[in-house]
The first five atom37 places (N, CA, C, CB, O) and aatype in JSON, in Angstrom:
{
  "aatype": [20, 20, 20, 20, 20, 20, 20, 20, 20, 20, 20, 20, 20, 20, 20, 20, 20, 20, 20, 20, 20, 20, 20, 20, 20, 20, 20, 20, 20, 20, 20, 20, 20, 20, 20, 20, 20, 20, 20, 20, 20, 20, 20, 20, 20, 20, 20, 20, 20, 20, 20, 20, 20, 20, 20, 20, 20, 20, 20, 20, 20, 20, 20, 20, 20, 20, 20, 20, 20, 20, 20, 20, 20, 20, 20, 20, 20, 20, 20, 20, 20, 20, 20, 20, 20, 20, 20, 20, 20, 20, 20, 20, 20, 20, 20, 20, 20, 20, 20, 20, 20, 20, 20, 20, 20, 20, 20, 20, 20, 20, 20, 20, 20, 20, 20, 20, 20, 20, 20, 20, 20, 20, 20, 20, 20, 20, 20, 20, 20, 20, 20, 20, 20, 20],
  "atom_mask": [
    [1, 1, 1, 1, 1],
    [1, 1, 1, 1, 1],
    [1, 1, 1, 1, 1],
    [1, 1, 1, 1, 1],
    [1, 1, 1, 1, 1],
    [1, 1, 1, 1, 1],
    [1, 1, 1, 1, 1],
    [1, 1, 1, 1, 1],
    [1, 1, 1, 1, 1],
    [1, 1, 1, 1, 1],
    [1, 1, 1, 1, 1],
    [1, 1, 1, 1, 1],
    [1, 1, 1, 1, 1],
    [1, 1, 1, 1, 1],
    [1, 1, 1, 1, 1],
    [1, 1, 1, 1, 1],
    [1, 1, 1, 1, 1],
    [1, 1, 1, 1, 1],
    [1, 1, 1, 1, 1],
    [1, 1, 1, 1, 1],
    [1, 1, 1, 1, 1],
    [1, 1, 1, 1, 1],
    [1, 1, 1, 1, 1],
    [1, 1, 1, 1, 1],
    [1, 1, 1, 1, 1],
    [1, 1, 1, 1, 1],
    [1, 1, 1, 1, 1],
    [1, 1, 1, 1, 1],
    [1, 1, 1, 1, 1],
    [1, 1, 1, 1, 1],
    [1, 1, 1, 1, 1],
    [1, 1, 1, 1, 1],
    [1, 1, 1, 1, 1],
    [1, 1, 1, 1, 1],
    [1, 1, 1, 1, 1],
    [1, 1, 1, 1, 1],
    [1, 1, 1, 1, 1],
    [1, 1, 1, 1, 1],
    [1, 1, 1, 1, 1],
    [1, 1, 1, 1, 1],
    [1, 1, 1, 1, 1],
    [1, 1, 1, 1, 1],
    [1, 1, 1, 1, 1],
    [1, 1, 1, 1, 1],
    [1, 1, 1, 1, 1],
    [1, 1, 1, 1, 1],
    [1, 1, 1, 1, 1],
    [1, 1, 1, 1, 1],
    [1, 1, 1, 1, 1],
    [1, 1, 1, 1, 1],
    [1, 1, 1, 1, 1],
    [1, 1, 1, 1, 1],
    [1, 1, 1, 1, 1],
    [1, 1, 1, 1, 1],
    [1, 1, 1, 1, 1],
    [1, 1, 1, 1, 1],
    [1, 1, 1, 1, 1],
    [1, 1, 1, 1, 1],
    [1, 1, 1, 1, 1],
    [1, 1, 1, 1, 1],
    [1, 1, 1, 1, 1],
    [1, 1, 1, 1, 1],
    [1, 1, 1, 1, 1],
    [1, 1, 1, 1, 1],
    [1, 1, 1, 1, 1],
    [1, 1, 1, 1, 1],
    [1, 1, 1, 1, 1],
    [1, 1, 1, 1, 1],
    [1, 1, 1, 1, 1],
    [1, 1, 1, 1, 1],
    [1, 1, 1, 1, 1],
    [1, 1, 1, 1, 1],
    [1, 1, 1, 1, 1],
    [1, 1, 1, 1, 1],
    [1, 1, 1, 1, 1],
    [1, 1, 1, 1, 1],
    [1, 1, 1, 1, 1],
    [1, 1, 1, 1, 1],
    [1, 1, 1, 1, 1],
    [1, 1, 1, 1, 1],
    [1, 1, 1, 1, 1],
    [1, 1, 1, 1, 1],
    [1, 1, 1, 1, 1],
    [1, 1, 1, 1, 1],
    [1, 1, 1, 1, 1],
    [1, 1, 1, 1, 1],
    [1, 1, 1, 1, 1],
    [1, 1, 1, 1, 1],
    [1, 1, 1, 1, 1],
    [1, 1, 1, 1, 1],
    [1, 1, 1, 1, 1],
    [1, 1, 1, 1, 1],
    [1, 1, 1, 1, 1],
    [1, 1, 1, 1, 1],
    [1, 1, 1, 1, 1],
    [1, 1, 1, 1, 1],
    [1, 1, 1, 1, 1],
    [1, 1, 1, 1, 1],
    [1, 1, 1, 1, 1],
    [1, 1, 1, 1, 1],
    [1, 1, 1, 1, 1],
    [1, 1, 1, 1, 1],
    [1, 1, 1, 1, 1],
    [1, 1, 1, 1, 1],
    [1, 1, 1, 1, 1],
    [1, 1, 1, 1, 1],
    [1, 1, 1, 1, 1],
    [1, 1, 1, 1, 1],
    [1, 1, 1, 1, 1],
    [1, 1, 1, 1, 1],
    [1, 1, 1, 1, 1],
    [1, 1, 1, 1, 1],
    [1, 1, 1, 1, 1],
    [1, 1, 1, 1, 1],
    [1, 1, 1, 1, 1],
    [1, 1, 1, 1, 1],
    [1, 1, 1, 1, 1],
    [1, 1, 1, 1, 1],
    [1, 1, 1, 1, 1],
    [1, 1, 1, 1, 1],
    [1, 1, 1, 1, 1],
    [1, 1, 1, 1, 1],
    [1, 1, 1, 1, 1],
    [1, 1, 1, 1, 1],
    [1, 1, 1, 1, 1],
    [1, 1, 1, 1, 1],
    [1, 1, 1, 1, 1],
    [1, 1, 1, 1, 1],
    [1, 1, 1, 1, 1],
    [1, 1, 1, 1, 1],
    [1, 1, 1, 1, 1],
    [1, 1, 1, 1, 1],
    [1, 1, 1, 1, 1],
    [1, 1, 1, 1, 1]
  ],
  "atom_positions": [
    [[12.21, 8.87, 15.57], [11.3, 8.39, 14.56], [10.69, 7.08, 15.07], [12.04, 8.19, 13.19], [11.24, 6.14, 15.64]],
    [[9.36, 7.24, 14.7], [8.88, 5.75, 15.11], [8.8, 4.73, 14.04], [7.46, 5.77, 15.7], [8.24, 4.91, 12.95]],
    [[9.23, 3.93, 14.32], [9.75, 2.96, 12.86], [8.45, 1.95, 13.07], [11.71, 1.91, 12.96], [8.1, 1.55, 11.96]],
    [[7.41, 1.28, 14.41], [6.2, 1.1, 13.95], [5.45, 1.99, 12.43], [5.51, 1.4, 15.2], [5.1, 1.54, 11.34]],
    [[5.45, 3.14, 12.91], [4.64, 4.17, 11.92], [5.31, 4.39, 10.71], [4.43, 5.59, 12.51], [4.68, 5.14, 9.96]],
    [[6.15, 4.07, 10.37], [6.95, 3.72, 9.26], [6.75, 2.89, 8.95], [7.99, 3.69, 9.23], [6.19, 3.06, 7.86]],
    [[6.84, 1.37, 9.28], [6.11, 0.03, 8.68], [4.91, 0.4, 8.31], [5.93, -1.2, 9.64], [4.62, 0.28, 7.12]],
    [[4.03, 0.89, 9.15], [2.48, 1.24, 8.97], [2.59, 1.52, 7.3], [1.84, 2.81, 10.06], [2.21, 0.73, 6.43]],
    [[3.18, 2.8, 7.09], [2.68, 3.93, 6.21], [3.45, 3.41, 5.14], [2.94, 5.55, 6.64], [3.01, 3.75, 4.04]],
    [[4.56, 2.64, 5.11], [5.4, 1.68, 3.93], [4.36, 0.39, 3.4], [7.03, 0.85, 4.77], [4.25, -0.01, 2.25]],
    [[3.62, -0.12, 4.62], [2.34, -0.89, 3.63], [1.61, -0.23, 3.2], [1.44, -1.78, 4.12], [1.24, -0.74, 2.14]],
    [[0.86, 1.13, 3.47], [0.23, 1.83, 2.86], [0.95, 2.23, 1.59], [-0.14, 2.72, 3.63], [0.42, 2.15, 0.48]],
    [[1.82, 2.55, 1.74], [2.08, 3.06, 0.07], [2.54, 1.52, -0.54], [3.67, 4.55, -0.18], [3.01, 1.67, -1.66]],
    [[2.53, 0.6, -0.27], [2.69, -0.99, -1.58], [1.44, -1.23, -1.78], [3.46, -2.73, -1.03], [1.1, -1.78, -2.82]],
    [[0.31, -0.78, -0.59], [-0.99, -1.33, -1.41], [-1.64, -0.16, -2.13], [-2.16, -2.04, -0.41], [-2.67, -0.3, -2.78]],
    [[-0.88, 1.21, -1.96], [-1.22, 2.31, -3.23], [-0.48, 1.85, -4.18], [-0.87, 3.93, -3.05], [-1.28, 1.66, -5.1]],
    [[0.11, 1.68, -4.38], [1.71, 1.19, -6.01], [0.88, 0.07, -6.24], [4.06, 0.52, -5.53], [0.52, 0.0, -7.41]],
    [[0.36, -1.06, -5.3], [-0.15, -2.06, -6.38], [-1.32, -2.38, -6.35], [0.41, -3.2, -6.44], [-1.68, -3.55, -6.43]],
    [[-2.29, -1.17, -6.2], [-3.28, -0.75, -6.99], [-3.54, 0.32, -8.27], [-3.89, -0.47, -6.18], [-4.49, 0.28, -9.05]],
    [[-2.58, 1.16, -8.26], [-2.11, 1.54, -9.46], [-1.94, 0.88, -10.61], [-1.21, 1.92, -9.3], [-2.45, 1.14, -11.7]],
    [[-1.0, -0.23, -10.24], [-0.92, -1.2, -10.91], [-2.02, -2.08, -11.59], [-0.31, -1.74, -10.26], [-2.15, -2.28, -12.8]],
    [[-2.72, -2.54, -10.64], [-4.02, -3.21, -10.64], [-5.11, -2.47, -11.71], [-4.58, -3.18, -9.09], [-5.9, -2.99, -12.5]],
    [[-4.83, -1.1, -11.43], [-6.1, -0.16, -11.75], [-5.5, -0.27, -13.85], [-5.98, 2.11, -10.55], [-6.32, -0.57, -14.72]],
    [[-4.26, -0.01, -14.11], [-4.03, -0.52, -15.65], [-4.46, -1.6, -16.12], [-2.85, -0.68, -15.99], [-4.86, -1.59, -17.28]],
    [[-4.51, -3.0, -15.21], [-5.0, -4.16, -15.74], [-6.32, -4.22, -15.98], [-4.7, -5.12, -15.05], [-6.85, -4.83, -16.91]],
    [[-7.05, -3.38, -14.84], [-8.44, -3.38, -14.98], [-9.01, -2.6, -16.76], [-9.0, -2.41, -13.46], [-9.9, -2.86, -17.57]],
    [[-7.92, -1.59, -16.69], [-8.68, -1.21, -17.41], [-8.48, -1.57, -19.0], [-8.72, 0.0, -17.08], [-9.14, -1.29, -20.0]],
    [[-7.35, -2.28, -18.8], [-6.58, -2.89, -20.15], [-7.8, -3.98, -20.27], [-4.66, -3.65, -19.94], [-8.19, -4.03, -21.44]],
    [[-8.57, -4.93, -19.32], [-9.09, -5.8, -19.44], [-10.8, -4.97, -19.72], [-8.66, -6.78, -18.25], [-11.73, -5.63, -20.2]],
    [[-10.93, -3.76, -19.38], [-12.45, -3.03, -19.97], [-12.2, -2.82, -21.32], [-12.94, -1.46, -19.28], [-12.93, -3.32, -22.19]],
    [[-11.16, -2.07, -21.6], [-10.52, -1.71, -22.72], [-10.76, -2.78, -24.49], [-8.96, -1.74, -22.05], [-11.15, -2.43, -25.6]],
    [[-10.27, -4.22, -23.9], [-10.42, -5.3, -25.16], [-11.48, -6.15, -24.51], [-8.9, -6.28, -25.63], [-11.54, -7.27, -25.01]],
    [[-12.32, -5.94, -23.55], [-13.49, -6.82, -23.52], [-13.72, -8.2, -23.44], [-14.01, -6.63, -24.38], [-14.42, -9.14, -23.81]],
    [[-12.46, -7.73, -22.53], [-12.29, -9.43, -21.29], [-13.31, -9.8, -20.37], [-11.01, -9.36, -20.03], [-13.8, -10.92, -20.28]],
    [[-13.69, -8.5, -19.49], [-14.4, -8.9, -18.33], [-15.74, -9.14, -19.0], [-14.4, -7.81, -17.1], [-16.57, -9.78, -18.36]],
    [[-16.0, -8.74, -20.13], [-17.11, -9.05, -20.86], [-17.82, -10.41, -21.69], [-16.94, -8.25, -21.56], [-18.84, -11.07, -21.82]],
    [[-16.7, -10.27, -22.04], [-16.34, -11.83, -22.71], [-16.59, -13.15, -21.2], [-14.11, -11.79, -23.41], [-17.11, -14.26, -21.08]],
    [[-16.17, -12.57, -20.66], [-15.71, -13.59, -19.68], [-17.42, -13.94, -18.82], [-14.2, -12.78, -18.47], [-17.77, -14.98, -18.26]],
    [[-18.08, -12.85, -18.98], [-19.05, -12.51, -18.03], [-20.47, -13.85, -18.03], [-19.57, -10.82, -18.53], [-20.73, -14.15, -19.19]],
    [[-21.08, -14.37, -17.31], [-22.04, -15.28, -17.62], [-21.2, -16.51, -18.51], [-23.28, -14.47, -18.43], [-21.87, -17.52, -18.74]],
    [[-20.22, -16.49, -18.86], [-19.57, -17.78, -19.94], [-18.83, -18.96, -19.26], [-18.34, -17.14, -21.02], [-18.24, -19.87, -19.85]],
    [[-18.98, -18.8, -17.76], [-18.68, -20.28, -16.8], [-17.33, -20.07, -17.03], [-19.33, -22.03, -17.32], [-16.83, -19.35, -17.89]],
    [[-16.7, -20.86, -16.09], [-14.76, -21.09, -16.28], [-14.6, -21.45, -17.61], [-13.88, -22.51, -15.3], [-15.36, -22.1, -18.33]],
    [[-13.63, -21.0, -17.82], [-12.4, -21.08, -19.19], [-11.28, -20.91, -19.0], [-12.43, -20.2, -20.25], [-10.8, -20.29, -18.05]],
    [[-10.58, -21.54, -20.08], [-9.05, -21.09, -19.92], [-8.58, -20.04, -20.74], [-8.12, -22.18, -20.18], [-9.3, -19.35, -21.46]],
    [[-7.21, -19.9, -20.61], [-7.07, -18.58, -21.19], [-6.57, -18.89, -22.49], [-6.14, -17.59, -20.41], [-6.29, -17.89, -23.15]],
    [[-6.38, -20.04, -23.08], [-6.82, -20.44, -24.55], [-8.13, -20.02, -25.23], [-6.89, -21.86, -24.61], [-8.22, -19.38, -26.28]],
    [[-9.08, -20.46, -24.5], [-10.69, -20.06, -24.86], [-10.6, -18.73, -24.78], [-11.96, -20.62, -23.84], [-10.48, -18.09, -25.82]],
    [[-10.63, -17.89, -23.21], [-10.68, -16.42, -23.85], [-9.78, -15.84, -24.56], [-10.79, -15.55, -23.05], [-10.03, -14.66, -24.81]],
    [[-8.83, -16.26, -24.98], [-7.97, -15.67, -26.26], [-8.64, -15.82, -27.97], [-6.42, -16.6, -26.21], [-8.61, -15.17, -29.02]],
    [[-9.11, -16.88, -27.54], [-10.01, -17.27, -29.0], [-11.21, -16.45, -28.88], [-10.55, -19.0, -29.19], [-11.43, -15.77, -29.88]],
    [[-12.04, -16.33, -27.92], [-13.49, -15.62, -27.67], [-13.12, -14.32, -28.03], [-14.17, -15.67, -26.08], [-14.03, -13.55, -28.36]],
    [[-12.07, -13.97, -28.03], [-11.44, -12.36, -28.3], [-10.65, -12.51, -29.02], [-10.8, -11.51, -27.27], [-9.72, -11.73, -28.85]],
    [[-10.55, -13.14, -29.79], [-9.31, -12.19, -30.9], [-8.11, -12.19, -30.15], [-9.68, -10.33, -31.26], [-7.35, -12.51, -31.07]],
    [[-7.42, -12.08, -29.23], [-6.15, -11.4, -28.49], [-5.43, -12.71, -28.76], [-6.28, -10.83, -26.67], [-5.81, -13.8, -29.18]],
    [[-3.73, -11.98, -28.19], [-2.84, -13.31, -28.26], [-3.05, -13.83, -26.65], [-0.96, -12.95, -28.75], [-3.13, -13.24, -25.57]],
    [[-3.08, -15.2, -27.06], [-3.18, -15.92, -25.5], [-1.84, -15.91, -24.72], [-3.62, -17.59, -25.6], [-1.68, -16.43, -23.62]],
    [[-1.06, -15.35, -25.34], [0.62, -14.99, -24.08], [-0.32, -13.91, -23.05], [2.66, -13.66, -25.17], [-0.84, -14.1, -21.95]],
    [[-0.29, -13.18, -23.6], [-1.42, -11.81, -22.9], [-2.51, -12.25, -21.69], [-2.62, -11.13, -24.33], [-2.39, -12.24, -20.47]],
    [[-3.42, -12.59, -22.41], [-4.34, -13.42, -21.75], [-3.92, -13.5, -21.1], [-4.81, -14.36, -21.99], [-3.92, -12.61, -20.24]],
    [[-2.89, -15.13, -20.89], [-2.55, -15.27, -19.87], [-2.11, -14.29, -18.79], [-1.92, -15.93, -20.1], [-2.74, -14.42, -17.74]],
    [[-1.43, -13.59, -18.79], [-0.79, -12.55, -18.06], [-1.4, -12.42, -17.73], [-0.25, -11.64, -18.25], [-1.61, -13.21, -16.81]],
    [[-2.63, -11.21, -17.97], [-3.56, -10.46, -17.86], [-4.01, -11.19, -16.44], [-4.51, -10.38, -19.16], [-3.74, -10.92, -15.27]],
    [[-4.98, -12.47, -17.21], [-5.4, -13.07, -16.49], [-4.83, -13.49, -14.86], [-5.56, -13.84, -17.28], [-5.45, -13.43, -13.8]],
    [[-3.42, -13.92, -15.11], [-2.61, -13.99, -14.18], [-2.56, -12.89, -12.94], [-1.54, -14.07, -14.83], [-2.39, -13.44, -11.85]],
    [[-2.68, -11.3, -12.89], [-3.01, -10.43, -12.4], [-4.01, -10.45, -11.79], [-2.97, -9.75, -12.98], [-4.07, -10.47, -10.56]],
    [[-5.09, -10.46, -12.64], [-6.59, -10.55, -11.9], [-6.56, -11.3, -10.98], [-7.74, -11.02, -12.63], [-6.82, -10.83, -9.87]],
    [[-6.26, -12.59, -11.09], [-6.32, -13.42, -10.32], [-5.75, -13.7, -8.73], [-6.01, -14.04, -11.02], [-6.21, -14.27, -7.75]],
    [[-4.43, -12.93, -9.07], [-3.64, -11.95, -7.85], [-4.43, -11.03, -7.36], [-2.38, -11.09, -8.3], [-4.37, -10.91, -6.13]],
    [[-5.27, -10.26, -7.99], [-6.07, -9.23, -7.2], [-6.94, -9.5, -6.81], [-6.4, -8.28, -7.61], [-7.53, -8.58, -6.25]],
    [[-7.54, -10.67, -6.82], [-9.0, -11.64, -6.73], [-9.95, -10.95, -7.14], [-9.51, -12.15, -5.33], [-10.94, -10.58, -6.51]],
    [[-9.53, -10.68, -8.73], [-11.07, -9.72, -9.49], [-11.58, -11.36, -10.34], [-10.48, -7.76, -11.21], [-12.73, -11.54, -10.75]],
    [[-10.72, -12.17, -10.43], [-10.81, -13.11, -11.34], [-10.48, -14.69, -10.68], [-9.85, -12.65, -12.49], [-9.52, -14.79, -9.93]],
    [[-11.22, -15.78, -10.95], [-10.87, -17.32, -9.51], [-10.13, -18.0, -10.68], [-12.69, -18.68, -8.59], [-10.36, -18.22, -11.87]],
    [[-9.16, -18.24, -9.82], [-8.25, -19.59, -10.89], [-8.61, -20.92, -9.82], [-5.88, -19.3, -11.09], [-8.69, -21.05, -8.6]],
    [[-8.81, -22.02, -11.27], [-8.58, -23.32, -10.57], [-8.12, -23.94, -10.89], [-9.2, -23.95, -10.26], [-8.15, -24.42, -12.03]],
    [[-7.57, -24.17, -10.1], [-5.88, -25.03, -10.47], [-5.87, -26.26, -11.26], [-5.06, -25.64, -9.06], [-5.0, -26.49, -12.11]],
    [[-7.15, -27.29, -10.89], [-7.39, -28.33, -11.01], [-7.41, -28.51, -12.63], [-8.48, -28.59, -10.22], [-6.71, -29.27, -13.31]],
    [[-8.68, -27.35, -13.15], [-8.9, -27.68, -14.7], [-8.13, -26.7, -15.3], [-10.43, -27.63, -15.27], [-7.96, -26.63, -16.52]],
    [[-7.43, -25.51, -14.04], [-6.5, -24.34, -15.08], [-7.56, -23.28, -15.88], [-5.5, -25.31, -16.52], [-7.33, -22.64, -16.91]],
    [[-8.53, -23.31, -15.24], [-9.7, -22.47, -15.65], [-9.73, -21.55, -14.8], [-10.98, -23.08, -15.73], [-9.14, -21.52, -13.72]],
    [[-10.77, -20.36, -15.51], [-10.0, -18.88, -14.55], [-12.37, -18.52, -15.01], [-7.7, -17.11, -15.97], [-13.06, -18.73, -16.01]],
    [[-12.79, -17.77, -13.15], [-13.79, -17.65, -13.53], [-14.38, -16.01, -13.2], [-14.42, -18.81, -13.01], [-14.03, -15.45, -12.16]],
    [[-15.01, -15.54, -13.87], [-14.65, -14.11, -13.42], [-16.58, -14.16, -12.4], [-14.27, -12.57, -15.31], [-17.63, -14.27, -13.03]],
    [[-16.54, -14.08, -11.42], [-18.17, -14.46, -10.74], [-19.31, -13.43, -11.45], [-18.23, -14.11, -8.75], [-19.03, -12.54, -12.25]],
    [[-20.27, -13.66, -11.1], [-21.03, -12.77, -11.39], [-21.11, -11.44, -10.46], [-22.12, -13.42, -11.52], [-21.5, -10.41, -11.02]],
    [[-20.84, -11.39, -9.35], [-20.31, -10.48, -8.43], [-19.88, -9.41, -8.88], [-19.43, -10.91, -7.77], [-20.22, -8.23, -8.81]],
    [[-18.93, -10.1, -9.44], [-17.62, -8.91, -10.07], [-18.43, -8.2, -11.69], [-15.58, -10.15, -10.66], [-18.71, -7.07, -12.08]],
    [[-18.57, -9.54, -12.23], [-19.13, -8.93, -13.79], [-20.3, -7.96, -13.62], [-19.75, -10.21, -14.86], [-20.58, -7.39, -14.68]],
    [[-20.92, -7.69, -12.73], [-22.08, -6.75, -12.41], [-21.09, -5.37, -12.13], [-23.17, -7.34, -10.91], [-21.72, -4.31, -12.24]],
    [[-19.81, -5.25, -11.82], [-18.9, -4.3, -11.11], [-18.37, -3.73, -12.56], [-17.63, -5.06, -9.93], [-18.31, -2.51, -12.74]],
    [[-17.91, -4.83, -13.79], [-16.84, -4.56, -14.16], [-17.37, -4.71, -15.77], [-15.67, -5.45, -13.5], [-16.74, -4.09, -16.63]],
    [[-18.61, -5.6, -16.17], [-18.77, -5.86, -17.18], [-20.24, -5.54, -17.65], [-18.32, -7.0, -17.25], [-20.43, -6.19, -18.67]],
    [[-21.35, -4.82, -17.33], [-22.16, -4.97, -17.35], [-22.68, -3.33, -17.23], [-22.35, -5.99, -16.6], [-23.19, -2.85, -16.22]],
    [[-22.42, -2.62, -18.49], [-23.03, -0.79, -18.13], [-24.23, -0.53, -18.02], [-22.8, 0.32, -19.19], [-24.73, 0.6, -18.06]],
    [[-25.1, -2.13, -17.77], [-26.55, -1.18, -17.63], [-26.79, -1.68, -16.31], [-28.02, -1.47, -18.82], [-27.88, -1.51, -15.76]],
    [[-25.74, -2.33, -15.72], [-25.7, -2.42, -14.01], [-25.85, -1.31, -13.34], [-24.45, -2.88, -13.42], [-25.07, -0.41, -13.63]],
    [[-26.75, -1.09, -12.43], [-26.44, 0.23, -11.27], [-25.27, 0.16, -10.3], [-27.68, 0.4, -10.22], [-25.13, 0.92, -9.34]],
    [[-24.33, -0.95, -10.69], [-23.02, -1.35, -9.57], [-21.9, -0.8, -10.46], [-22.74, -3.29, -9.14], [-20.83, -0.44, -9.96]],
    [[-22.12, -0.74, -11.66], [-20.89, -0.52, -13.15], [-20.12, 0.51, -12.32], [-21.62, 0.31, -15.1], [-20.43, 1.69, -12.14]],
    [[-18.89, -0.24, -11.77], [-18.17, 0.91, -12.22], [-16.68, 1.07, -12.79], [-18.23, 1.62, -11.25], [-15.78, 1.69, -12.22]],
    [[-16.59, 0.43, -13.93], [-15.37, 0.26, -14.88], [-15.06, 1.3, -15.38], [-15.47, -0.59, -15.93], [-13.94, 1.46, -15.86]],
    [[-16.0, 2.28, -15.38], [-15.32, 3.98, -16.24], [-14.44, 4.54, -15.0], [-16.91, 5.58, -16.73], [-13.73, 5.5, -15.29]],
    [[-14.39, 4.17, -13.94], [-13.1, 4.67, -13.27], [-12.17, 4.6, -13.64], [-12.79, 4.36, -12.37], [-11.35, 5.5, -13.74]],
    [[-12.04, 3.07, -14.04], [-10.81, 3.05, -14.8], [-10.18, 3.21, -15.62], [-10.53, 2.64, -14.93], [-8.95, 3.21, -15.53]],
    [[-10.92, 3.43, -16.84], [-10.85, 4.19, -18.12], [-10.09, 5.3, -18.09], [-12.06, 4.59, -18.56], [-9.09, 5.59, -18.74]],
    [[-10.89, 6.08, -17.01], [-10.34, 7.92, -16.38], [-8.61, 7.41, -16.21], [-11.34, 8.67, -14.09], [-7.8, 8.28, -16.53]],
    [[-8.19, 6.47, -15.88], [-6.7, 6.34, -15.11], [-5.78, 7.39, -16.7], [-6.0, 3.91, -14.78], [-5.11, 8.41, -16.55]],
    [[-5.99, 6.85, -17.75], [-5.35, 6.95, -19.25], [-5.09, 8.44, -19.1], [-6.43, 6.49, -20.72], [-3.99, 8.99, -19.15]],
    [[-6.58, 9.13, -18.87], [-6.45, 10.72, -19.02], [-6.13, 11.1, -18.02], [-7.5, 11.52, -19.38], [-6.1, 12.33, -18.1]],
    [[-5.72, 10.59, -16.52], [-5.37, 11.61, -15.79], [-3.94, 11.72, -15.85], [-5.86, 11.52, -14.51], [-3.31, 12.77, -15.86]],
    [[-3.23, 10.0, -15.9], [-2.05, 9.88, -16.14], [-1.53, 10.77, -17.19], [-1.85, 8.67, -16.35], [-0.41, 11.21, -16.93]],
    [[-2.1, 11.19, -18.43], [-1.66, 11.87, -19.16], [-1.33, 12.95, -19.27], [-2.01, 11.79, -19.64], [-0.57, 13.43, -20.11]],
    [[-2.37, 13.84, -17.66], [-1.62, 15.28, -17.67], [-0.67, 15.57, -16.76], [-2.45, 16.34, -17.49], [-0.52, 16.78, -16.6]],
    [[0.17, 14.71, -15.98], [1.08, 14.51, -15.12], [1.87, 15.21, -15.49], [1.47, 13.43, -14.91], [2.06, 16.19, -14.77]],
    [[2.63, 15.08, -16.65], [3.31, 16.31, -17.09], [3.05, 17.61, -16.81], [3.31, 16.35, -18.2], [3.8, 18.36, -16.2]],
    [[1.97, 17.88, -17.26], [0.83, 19.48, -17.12], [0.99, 19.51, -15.79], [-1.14, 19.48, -17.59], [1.73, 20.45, -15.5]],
    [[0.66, 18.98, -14.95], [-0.07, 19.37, -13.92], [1.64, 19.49, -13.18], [-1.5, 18.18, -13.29], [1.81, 20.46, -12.44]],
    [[2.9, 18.48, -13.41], [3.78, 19.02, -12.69], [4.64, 20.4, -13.02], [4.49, 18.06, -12.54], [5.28, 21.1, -12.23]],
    [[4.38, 20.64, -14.89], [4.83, 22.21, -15.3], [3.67, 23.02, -14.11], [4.44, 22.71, -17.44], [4.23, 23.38, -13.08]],
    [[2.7, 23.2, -14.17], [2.17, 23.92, -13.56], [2.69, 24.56, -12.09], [1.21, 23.34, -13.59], [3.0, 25.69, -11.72]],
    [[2.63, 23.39, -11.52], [3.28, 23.58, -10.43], [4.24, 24.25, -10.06], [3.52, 22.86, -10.16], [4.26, 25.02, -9.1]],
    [[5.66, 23.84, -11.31], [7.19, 24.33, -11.19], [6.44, 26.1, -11.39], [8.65, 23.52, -12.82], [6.73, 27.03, -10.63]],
    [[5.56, 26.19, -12.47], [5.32, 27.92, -13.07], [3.75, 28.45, -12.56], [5.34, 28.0, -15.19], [3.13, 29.21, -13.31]],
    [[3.29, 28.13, -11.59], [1.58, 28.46, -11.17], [1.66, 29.9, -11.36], [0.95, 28.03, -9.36], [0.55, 30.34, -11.67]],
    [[2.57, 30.83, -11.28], [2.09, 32.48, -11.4], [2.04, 32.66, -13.04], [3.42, 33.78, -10.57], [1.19, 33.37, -13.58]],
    [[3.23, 31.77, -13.91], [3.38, 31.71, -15.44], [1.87, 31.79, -16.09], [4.19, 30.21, -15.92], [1.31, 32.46, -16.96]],
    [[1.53, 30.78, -15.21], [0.11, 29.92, -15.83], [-1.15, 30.4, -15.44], [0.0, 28.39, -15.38], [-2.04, 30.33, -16.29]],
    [[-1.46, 30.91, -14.21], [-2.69, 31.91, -13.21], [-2.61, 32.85, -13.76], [-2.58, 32.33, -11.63], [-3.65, 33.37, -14.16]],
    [[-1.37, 33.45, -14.01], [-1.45, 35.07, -14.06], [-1.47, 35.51, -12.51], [-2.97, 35.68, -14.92], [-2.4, 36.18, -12.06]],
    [[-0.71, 35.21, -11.95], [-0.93, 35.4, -10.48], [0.89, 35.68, -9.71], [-1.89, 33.69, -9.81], [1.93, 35.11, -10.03]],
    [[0.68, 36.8, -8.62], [1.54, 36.72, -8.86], [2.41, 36.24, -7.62], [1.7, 37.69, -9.47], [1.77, 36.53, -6.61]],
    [[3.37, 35.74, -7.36], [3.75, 35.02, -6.13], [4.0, 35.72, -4.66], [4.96, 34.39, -6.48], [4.99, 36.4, -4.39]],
    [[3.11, 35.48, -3.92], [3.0, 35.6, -2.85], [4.41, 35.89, -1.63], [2.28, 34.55, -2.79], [4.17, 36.01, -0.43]]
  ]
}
């Protein structure tokens, strides 16, 4: 076994797992209308966008905390303000952008949901085709 190609393919699957990851925050943050809120409104903290939204600011924070790990979102340390660029808000906040593309993430909810389905299927594909096993 080559244990190079094993390191290789062991970072490949942590930066699949924590984009998975990533891909819930994104969409938790399309979802209550963070990246929106946030969009064109200059740095804030996550006091302000908790107030600009309705949400509890424990959350926020978090939330925020993530993004910021994924560099969808700039923290600065100095004033503790978090800024989401316009870069991104054209990506993430903005559906009459030709760049929008936040309904990817949306999709994560429903695909995750037929995981179940799709692994019965699997265990029974002749049950379910009408087909019969090869």
């Amino acid at each position: 076994m080559d244990l190079s190609r094993v390191s290789d393919f062991l970072i490949r699957v942590a930066a699949d797992s924590g984009a998975a990851f990533a891909g819930v925050s994104t969409s938790i943050g399309i979802r209550l209308g963070l990246y929106e809120a946030m969009a064109g409104a200059g740095p804030m903290t996550a006091e302000q966008l908790a107030r600009k939204t309705g949400l509890v600011e424990r959350y926020v924070l978090e939330w925020l905390t993530a993004q910021t790990a994924g560099r969808y979102v700039e923290f600065d340390p100095e004033s503790t303000t978090y800024l989401l660029p316009d870069e991104h808000a054209a990506v993430l906040a903005d559906p009459s952008s030709p760049t929008y593309a936040a309904g990817s993430f949306t999709m994560l909810k429903a695909l995750y949901a037929t995981e179940d389905a799709l692994v019965e299927l699997f265990r029974n594909h002749t049950a379910h085709a009408g087909m019969s096993a090869a």
